[in-house]
C-alpha beads as a LAMMPS data file, in Angstrom:
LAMMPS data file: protein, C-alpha beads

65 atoms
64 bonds

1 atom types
1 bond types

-500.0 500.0 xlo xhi
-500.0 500.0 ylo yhi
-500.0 500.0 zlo zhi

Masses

1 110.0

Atoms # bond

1 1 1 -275.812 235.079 -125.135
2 1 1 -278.488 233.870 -127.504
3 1 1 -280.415 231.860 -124.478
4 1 1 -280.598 235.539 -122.846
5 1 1 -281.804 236.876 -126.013
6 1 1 -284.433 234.335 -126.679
7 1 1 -285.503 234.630 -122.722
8 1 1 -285.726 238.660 -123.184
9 1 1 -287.607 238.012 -126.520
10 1 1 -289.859 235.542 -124.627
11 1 1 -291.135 237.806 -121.835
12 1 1 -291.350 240.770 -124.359
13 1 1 -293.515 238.401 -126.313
14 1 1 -295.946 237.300 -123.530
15 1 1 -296.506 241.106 -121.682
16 1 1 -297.315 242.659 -125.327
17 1 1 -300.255 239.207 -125.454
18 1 1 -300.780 240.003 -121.848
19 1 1 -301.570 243.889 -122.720
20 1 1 -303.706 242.248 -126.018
21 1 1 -305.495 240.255 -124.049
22 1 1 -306.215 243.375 -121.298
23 1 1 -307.436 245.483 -124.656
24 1 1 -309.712 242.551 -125.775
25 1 1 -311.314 242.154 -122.204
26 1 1 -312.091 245.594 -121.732
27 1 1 -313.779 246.086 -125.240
28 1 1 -315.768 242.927 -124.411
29 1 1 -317.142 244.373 -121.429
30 1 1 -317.548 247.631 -122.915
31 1 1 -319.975 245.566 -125.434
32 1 1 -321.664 243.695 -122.951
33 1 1 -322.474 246.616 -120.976
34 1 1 -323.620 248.442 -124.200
35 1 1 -325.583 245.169 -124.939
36 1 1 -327.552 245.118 -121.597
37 1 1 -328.250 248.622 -122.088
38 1 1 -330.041 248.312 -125.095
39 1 1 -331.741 245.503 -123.934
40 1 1 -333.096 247.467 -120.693
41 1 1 -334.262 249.910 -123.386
42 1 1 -335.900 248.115 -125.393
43 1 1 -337.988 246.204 -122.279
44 1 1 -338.587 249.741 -121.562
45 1 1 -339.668 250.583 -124.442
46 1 1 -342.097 247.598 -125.007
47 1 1 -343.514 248.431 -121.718
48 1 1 -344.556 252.433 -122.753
49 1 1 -345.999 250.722 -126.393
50 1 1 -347.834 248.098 -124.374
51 1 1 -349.307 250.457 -121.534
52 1 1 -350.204 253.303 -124.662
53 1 1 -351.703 250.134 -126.325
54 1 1 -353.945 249.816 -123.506
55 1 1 -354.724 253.461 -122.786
56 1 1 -355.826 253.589 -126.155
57 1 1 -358.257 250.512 -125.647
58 1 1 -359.802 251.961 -123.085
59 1 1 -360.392 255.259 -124.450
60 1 1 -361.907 253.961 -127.070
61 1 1 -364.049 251.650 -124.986
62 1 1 -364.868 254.524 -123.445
63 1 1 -365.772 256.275 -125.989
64 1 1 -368.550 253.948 -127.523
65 1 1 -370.099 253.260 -124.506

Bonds

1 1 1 2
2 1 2 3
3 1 3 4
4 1 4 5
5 1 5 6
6 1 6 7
7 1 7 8
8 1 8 9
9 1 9 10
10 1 10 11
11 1 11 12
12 1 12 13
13 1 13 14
14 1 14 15
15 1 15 16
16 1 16 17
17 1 17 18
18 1 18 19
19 1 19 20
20 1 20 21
21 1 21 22
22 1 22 23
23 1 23 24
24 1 24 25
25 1 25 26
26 1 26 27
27 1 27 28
28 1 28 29
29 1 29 30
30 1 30 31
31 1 31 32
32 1 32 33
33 1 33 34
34 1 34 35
35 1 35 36
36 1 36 37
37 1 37 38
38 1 38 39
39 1 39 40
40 1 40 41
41 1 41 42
42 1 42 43
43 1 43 44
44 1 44 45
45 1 45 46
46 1 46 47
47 1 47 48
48 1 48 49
49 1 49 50
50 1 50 51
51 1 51 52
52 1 52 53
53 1 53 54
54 1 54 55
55 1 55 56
56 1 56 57
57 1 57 58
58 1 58 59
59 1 59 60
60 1 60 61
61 1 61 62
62 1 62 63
63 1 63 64
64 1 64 65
């Protein structure tokens, strides 16, 4: 009687660290997904700086010439 006990205990134990570990994969690739996207914005975003950067430059080569 106690072996069965122990054995239900057991596989009660490892399906509520299977669900855990389920609930701890998905929020990791939830952050990793978030992650990338805020590193595509921010190249993005360094890219519009840089080009306004430039545009800038040239106007104002431009105007002084």
């Amino acid at each position: 009687m106690a072996a069965k006990k122990d054995k239900e205990l057991s596989k009660i134990i490892l399906e509520q660290a299977s669900r855990e570990d389920e609930v701890e994969r998905k929020h990791r690739e939830e952050l990793e997904r978030k992650d990338k996207e805020i590193a595509n914005r921010d190249r993005e975003i360094f890219k519009l700086r840089t080009e306004n950067l430039l545009l800038r430059q040239n106007s104002i080569s431009n105007n002084s010439s």
